[in-house]
DOSE-169765 format. One record per atom (N, C-alpha, C, O, CB): residue number from 1; residue in one letter; atom name; x, y, z. Coordinates in nm, 3 decimals, always signed. Glycine has a CB too. Example, Ala and Ser with C-alpha at 12.3 -4.5 7.8 and 13.67 -1.06 7.14 Angstrom:
<rs>
pos 1, code A, site N, X +1.319, Y -0.569, Z +0.780
pos 1, code A, site CA, X +1.230, Y -0.450, Z +0.780
pos 1, code A, site C, X +1.320, Y -0.330, Z +0.780
pos 1, code A, site O, X +1.424, Y -0.332, Z +0.846
pos 1, code A, site CB, X +1.131, Y -0.447, Z +0.905
pos 2, code S, site N, X +1.285, Y -0.225, Z +0.708
pos 2, code S, site CA, X +1.367, Y -0.106, Z +0.714
pos 2, code S, site C, X +1.290, Y +0.003, Z +0.787
pos 2, code S, site O, X +1.341, Y +0.114, Z +0.804
pos 2, code S, site CB, X +1.408, Y -0.060, Z +0.572
</rs>
This chain:
<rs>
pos 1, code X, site N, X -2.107, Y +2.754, Z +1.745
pos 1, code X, site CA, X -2.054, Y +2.726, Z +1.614
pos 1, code X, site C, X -1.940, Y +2.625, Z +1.619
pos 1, code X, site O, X -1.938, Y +2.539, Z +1.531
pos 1, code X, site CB, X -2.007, Y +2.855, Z +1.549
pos 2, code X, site N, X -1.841, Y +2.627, Z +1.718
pos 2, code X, site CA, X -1.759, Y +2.534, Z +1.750
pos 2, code X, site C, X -1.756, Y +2.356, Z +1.757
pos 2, code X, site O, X -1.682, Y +2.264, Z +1.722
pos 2, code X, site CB, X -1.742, Y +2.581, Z +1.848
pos 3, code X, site N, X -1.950, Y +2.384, Z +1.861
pos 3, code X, site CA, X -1.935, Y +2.284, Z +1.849
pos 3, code X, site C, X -2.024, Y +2.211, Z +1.756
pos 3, code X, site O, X -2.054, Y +2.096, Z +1.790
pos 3, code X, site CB, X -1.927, Y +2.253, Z +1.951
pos 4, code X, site N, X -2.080, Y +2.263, Z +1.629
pos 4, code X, site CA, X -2.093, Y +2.214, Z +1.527
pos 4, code X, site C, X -2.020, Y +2.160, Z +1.466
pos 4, code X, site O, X -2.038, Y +2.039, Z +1.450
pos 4, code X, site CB, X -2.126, Y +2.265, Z +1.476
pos 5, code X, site N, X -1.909, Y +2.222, Z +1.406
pos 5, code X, site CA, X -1.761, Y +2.148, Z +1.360
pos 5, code X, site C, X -1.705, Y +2.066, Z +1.372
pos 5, code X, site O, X -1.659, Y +1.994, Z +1.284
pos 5, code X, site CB, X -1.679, Y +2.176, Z +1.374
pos 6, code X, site N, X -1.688, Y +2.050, Z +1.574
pos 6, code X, site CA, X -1.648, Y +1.956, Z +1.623
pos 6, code X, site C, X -1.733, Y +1.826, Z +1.571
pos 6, code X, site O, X -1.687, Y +1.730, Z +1.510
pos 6, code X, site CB, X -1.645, Y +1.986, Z +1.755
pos 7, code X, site N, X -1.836, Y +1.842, Z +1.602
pos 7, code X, site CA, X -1.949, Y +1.765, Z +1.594
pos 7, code X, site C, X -1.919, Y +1.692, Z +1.439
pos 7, code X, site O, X -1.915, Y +1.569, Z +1.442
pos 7, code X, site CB, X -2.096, Y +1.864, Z +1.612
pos 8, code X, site N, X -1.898, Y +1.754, Z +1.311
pos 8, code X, site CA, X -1.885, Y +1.705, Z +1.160
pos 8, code X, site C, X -1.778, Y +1.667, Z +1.160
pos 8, code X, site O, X -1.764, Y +1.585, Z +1.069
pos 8, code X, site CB, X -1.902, Y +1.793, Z +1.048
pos 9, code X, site N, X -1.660, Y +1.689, Z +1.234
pos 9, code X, site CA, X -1.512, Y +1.646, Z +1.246
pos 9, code X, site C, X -1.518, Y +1.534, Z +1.289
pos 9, code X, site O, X -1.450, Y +1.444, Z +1.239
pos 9, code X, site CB, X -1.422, Y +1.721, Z +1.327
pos 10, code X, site N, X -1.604, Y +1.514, Z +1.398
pos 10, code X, site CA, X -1.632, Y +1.357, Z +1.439
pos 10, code X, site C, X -1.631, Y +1.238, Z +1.376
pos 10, code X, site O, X -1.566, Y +1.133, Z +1.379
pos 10, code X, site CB, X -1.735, Y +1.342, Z +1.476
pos 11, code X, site N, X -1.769, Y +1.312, Z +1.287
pos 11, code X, site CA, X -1.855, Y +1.238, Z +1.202
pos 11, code X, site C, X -1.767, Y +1.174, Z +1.059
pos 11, code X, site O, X -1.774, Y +1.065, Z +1.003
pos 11, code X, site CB, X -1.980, Y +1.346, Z +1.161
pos 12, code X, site N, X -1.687, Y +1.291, Z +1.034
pos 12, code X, site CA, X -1.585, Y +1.285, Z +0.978
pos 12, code X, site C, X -1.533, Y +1.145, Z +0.928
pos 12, code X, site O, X -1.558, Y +1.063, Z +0.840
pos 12, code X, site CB, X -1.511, Y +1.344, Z +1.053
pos 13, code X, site N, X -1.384, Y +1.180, Z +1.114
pos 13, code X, site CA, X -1.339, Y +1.084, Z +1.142
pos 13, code X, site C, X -1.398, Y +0.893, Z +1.147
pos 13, code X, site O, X -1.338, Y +0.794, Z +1.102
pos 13, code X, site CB, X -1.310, Y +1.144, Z +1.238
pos 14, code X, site N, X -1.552, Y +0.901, Z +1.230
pos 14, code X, site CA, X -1.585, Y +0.814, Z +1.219
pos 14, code X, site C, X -1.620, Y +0.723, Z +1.089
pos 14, code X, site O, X -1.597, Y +0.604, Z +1.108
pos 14, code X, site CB, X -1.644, Y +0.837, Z +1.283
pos 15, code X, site N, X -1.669, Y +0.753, Z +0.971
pos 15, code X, site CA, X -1.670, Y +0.751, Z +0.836
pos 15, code X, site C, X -1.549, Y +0.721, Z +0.763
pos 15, code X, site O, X -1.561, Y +0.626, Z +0.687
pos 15, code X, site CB, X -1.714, Y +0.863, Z +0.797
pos 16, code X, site N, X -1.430, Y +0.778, Z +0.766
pos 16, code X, site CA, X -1.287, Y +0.738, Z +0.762
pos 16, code X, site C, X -1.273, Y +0.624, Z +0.786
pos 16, code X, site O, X -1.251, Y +0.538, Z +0.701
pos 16, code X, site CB, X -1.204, Y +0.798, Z +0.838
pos 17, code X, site N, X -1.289, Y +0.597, Z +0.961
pos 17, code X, site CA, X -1.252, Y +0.438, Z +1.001
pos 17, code X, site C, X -1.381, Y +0.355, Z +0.946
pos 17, code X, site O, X -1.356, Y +0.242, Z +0.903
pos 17, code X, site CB, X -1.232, Y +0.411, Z +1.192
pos 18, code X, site N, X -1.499, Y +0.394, Z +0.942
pos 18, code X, site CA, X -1.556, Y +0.245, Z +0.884
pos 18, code X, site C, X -1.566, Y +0.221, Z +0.767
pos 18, code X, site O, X -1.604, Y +0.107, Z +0.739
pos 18, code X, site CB, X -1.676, Y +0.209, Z +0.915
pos 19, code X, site N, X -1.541, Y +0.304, Z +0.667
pos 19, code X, site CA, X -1.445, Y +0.284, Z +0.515
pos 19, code X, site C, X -1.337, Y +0.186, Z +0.547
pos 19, code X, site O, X -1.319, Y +0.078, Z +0.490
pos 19, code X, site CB, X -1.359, Y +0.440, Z +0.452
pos 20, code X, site N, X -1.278, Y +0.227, Z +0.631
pos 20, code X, site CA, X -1.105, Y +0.157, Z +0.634
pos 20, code X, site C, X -1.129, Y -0.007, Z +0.698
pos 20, code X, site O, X -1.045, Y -0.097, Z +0.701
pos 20, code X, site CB, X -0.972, Y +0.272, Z +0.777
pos 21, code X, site N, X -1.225, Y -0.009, Z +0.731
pos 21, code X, site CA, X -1.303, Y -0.192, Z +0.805
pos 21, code X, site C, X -1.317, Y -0.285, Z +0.654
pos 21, code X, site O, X -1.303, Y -0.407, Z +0.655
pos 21, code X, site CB, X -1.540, Y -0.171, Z +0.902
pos 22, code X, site N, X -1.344, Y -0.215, Z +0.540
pos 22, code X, site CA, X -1.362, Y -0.244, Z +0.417
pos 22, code X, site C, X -1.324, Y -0.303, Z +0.350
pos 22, code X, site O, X -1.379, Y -0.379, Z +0.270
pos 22, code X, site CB, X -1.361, Y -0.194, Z +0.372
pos 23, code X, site N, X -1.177, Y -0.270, Z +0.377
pos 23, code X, site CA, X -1.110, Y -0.201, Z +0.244
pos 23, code X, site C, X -0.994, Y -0.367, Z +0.241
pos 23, code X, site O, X -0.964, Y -0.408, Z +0.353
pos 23, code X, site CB, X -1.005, Y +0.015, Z +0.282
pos 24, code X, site N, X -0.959, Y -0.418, Z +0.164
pos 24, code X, site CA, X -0.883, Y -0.524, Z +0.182
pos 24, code X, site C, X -0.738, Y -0.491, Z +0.232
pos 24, code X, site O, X -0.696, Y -0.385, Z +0.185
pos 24, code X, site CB, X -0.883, Y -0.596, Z +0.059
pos 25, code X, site N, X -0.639, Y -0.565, Z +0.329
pos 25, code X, site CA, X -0.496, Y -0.531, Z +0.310
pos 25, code X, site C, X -0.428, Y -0.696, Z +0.295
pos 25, code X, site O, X -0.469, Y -0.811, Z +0.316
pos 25, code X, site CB, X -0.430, Y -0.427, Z +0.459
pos 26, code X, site N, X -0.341, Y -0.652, Z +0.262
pos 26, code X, site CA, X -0.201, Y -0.768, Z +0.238
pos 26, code X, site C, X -0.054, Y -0.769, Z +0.269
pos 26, code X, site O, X +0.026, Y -0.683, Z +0.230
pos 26, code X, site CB, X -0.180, Y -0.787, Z +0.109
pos 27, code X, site N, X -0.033, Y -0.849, Z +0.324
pos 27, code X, site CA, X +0.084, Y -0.912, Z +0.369
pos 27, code X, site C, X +0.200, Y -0.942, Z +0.268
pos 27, code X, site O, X +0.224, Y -1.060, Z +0.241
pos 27, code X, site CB, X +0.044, Y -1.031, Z +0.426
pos 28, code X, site N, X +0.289, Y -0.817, Z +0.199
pos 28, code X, site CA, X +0.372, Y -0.870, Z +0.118
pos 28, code X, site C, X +0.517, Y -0.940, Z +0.182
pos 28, code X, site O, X +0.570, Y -0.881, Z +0.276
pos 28, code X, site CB, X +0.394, Y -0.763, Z +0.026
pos 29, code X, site N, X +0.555, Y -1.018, Z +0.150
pos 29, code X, site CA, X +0.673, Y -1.059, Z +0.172
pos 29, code X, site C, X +0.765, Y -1.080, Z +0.074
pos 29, code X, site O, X +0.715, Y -1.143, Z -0.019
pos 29, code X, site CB, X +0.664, Y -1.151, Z +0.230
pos 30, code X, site N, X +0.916, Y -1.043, Z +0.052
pos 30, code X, site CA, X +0.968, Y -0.996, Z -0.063
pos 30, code X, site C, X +1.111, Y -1.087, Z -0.003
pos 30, code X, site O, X +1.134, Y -1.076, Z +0.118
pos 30, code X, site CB, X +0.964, Y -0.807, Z -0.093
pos 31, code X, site N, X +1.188, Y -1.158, Z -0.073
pos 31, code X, site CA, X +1.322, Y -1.229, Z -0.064
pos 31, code X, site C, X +1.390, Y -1.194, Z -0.158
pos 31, code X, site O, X +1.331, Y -1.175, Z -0.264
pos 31, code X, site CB, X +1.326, Y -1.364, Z -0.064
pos 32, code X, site N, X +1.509, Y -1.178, Z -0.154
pos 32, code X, site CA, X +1.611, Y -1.154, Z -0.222
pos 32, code X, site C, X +1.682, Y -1.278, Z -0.299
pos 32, code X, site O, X +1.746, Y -1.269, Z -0.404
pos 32, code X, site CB, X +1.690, Y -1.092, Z -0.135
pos 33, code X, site N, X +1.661, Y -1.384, Z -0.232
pos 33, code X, site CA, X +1.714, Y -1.521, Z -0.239
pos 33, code X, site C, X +1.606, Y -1.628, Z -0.272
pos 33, code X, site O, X +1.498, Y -1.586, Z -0.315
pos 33, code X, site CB, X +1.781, Y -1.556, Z -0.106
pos 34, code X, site N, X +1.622, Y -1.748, Z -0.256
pos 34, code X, site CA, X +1.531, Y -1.865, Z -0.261
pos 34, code X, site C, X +1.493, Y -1.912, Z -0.144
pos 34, code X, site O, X +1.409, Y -2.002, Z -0.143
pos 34, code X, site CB, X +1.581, Y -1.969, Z -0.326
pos 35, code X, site N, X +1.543, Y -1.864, Z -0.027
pos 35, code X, site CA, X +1.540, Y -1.939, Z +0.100
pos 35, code X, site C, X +1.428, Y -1.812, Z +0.205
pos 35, code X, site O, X +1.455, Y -1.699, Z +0.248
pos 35, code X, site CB, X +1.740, Y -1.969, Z +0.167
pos 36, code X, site N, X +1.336, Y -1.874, Z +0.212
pos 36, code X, site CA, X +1.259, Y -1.758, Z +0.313
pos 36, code X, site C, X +1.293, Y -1.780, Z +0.466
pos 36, code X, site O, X +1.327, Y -1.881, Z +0.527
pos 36, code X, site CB, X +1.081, Y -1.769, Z +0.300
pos 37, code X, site N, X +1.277, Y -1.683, Z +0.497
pos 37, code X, site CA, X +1.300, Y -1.663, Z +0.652
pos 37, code X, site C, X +1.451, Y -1.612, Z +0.714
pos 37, code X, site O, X +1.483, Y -1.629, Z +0.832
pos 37, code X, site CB, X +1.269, Y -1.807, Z +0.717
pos 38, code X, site N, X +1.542, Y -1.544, Z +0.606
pos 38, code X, site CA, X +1.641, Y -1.516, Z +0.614
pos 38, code X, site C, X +1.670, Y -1.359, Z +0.672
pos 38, code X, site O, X +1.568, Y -1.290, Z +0.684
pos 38, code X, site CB, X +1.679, Y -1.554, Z +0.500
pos 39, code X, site N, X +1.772, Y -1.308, Z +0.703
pos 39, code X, site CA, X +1.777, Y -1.171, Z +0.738
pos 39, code X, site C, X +1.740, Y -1.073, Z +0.609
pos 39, code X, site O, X +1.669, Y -0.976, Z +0.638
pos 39, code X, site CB, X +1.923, Y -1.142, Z +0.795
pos 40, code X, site N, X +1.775, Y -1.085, Z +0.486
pos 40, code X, site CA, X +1.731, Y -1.025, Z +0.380
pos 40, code X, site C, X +1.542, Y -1.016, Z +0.358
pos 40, code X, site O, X +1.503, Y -0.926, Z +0.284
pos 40, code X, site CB, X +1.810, Y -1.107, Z +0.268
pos 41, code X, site N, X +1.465, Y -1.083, Z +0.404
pos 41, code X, site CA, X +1.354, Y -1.075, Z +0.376
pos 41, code X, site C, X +1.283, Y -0.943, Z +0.440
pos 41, code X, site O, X +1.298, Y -0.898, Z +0.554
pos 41, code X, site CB, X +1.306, Y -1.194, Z +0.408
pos 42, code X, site N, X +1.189, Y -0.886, Z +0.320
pos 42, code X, site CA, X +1.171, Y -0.789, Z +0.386
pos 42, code X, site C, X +1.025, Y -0.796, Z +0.346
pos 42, code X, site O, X +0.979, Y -0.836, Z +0.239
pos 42, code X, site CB, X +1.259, Y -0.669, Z +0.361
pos 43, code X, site N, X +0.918, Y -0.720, Z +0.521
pos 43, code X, site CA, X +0.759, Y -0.786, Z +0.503
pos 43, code X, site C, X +0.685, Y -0.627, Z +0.510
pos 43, code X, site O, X +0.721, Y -0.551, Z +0.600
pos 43, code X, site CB, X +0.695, Y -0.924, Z +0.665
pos 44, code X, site N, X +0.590, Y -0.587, Z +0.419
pos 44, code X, site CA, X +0.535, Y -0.477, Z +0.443
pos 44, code X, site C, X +0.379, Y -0.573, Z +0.424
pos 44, code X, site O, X +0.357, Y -0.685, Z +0.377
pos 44, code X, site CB, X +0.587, Y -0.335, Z +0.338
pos 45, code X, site N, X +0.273, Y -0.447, Z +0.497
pos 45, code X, site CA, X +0.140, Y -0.431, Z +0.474
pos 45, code X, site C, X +0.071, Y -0.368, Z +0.351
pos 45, code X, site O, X +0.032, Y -0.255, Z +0.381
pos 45, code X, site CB, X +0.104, Y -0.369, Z +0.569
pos 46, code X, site N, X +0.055, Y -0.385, Z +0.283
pos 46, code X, site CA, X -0.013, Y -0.300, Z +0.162
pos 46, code X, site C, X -0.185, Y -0.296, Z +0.138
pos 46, code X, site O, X -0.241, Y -0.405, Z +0.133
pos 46, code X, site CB, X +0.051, Y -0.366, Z +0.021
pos 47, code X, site N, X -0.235, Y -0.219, Z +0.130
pos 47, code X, site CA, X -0.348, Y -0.158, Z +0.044
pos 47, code X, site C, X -0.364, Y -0.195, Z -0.042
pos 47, code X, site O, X -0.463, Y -0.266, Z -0.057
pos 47, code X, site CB, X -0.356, Y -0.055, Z +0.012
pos 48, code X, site N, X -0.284, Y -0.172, Z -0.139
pos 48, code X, site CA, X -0.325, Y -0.191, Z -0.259
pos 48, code X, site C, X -0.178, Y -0.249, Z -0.373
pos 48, code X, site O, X -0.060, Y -0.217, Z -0.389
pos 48, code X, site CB, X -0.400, Y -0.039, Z -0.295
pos 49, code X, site N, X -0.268, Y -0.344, Z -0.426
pos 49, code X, site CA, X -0.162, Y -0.417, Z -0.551
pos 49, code X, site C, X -0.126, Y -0.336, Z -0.623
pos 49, code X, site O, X -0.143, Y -0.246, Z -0.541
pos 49, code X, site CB, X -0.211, Y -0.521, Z -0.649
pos 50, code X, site N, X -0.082, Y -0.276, Z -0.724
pos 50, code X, site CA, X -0.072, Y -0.192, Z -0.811
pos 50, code X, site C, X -0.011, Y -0.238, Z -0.932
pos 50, code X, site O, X -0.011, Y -0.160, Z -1.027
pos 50, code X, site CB, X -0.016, Y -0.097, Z -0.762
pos 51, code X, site N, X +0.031, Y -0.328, Z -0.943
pos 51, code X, site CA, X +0.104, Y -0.401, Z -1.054
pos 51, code X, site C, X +0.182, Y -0.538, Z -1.018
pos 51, code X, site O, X +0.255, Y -0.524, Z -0.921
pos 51, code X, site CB, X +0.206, Y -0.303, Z -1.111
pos 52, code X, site N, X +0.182, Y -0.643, Z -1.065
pos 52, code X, site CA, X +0.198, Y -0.765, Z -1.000
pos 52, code X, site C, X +0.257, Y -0.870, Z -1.154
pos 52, code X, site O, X +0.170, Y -0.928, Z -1.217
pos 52, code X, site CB, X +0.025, Y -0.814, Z -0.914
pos 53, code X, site N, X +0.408, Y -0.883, Z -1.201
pos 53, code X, site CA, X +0.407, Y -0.917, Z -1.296
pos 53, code X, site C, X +0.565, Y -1.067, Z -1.224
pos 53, code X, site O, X +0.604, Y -1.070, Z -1.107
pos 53, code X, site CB, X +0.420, Y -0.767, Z -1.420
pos 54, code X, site N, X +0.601, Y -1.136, Z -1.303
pos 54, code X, site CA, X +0.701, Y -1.201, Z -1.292
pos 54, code X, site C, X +0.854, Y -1.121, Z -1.217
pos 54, code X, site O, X +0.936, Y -1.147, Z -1.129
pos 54, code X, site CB, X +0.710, Y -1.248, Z -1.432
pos 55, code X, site N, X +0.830, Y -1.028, Z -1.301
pos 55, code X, site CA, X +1.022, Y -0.946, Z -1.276
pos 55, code X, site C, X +0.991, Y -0.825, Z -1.214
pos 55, code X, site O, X +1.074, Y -0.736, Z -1.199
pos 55, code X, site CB, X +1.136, Y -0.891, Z -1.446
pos 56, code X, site N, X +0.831, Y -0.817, Z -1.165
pos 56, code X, site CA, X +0.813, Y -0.658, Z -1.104
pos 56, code X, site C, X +0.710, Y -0.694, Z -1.047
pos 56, code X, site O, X +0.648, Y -0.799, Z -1.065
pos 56, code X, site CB, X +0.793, Y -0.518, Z -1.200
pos 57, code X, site N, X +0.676, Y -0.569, Z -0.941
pos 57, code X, site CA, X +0.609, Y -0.560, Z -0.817
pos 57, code X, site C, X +0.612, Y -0.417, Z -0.755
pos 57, code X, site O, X +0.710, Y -0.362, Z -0.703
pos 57, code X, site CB, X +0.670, Y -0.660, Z -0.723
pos 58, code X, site N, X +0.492, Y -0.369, Z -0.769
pos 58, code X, site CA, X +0.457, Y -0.242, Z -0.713
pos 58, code X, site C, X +0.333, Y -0.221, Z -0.639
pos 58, code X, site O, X +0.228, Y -0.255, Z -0.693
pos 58, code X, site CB, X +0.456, Y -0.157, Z -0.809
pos 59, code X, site N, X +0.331, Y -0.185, Z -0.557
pos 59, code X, site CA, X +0.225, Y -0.210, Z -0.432
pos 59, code X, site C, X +0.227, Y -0.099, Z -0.374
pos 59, code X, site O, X +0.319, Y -0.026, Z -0.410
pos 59, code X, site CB, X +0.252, Y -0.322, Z -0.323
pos 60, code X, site N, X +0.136, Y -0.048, Z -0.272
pos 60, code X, site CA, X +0.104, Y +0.104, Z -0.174
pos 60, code X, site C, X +0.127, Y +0.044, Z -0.061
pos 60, code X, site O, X +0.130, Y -0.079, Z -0.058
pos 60, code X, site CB, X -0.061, Y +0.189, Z -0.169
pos 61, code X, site N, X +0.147, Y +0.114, Z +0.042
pos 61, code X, site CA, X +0.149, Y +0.093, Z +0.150
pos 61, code X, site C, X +0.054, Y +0.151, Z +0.265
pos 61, code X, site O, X +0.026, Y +0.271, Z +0.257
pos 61, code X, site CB, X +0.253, Y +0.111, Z +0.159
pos 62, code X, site N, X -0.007, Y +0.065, Z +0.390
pos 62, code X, site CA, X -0.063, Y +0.142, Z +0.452
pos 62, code X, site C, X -0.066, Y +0.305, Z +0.487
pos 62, code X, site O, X -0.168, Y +0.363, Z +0.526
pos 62, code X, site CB, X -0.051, Y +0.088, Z +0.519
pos 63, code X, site N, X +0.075, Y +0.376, Z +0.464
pos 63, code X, site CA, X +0.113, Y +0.472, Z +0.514
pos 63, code X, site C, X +0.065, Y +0.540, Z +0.368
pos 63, code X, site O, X +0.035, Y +0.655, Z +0.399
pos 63, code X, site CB, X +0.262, Y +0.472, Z +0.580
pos 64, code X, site N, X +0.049, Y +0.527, Z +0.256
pos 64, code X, site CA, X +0.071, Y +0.581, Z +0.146
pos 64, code X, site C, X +0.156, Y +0.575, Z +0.048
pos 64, code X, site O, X +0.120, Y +0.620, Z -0.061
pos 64, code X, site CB, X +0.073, Y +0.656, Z +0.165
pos 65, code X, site N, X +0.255, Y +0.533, Z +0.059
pos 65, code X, site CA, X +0.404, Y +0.496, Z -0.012
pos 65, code X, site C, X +0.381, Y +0.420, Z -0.084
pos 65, code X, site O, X +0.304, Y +0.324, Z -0.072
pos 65, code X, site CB, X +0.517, Y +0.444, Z +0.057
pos 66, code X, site N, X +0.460, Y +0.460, Z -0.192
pos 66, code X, site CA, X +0.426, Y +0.337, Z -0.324
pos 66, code X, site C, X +0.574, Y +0.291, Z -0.340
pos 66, code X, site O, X +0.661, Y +0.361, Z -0.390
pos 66, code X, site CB, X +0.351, Y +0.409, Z -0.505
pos 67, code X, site N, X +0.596, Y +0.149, Z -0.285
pos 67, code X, site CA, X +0.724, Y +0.042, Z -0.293
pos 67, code X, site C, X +0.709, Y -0.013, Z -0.409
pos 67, code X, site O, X +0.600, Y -0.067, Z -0.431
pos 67, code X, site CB, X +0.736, Y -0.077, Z -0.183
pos 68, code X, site N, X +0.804, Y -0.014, Z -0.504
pos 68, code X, site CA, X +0.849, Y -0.134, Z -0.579
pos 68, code X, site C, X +0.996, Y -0.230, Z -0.631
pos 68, code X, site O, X +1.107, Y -0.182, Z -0.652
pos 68, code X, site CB, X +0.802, Y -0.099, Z -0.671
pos 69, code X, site N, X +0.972, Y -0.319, Z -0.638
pos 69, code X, site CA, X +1.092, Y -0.443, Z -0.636
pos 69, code X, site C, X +1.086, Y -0.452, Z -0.795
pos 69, code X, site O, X +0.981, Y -0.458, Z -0.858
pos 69, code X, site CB, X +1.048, Y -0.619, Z -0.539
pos 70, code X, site N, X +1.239, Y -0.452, Z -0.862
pos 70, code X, site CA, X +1.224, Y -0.564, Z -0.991
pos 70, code X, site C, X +1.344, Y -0.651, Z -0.992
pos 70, code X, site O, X +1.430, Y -0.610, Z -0.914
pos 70, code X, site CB, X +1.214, Y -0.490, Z -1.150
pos 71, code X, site N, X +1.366, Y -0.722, Z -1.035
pos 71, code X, site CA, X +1.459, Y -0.811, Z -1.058
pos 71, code X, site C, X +1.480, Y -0.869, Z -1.176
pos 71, code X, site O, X +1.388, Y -0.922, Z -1.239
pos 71, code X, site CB, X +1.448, Y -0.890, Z -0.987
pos 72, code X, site N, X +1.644, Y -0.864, Z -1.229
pos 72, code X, site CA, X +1.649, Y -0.905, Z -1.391
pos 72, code X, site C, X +1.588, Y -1.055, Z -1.398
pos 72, code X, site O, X +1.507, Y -1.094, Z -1.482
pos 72, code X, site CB, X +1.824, Y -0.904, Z -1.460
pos 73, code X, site N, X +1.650, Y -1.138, Z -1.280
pos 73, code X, site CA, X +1.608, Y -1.306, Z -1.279
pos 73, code X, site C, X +1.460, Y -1.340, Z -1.225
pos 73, code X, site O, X +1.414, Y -1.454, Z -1.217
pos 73, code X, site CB, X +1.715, Y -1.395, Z -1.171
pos 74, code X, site N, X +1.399, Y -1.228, Z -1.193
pos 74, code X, site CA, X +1.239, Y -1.287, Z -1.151
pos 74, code X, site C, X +1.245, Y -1.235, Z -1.000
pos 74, code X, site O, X +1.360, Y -1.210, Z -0.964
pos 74, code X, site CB, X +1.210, Y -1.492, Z -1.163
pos 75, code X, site N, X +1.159, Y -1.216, Z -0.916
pos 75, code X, site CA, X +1.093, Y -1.260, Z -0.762
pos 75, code X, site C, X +1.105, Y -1.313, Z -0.692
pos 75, code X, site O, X +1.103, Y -1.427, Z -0.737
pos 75, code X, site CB, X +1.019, Y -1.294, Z -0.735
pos 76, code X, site N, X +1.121, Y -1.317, Z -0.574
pos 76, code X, site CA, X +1.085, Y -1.402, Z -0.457
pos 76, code X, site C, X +0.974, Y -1.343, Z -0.393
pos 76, code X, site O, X +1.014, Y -1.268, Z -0.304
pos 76, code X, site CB, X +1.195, Y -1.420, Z -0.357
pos 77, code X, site N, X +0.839, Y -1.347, Z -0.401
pos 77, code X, site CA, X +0.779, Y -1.297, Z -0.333
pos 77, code X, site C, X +0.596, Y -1.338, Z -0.247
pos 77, code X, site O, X +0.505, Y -1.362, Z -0.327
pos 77, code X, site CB, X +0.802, Y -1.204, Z -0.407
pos 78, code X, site N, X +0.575, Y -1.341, Z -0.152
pos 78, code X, site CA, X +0.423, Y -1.389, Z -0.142
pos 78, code X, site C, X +0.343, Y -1.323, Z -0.080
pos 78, code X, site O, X +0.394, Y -1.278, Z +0.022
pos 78, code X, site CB, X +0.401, Y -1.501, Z -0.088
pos 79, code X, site N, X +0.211, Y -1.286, Z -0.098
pos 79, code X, site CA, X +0.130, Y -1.178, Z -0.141
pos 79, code X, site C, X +0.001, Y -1.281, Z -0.011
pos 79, code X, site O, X -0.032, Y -1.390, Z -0.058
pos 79, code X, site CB, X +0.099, Y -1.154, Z -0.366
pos 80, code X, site N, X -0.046, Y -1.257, Z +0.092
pos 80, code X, site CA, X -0.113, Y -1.294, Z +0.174
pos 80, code X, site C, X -0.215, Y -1.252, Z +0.237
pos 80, code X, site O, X -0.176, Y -1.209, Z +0.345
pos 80, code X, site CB, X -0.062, Y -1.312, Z +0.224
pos 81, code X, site N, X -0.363, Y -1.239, Z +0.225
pos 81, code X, site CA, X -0.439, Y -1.118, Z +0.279
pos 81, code X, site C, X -0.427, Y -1.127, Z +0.430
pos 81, code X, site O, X -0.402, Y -1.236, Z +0.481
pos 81, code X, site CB, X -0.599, Y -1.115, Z +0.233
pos 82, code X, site N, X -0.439, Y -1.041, Z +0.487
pos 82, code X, site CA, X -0.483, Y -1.037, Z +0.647
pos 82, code X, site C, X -0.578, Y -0.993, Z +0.687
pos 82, code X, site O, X -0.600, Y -0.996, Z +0.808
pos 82, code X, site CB, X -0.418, Y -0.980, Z +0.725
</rs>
């Protein structure tokens, strides 16, 4: 019986990862300033867009986490698939 389970747990798992071969991700990069490449810049991976406007930005993260940025003066930000 054990190793039936094992066996669907596998199957499982394997199904998981070739969903996840699929699935699009992106490269956000977020500035505080006008000048990229500064110590303030900060770069996550995301899943998924979730809202994408001038003064806001909300996105998921590989891990699950849902990050978002707004700013009264607008964005610095660029959105890159990988």
């Amino acid at each position: 019986m054990d190793k039936i389970k094992q066996f669907f747990a596998a199957i499982k798992r394997w199904w998981i990862w070739l969903k996840s071969k699929f699935v699009p991700h992106y490269k956000v990069t977020v500035s505080y300033n006008n000048v990229w490449g500064d110590s303030d810049d900060q770069v996550f991976i995301a899943k998924k867009i979730i809202s994408q406007k001038e003064k806001f930005l909300k996105f998921r993260t590989e891990s699950g986490e849902v990050v978002q940025f707004s700013g009264a003066n607008g964005l610095n930000y660029k959105i890159e698939d990988v």
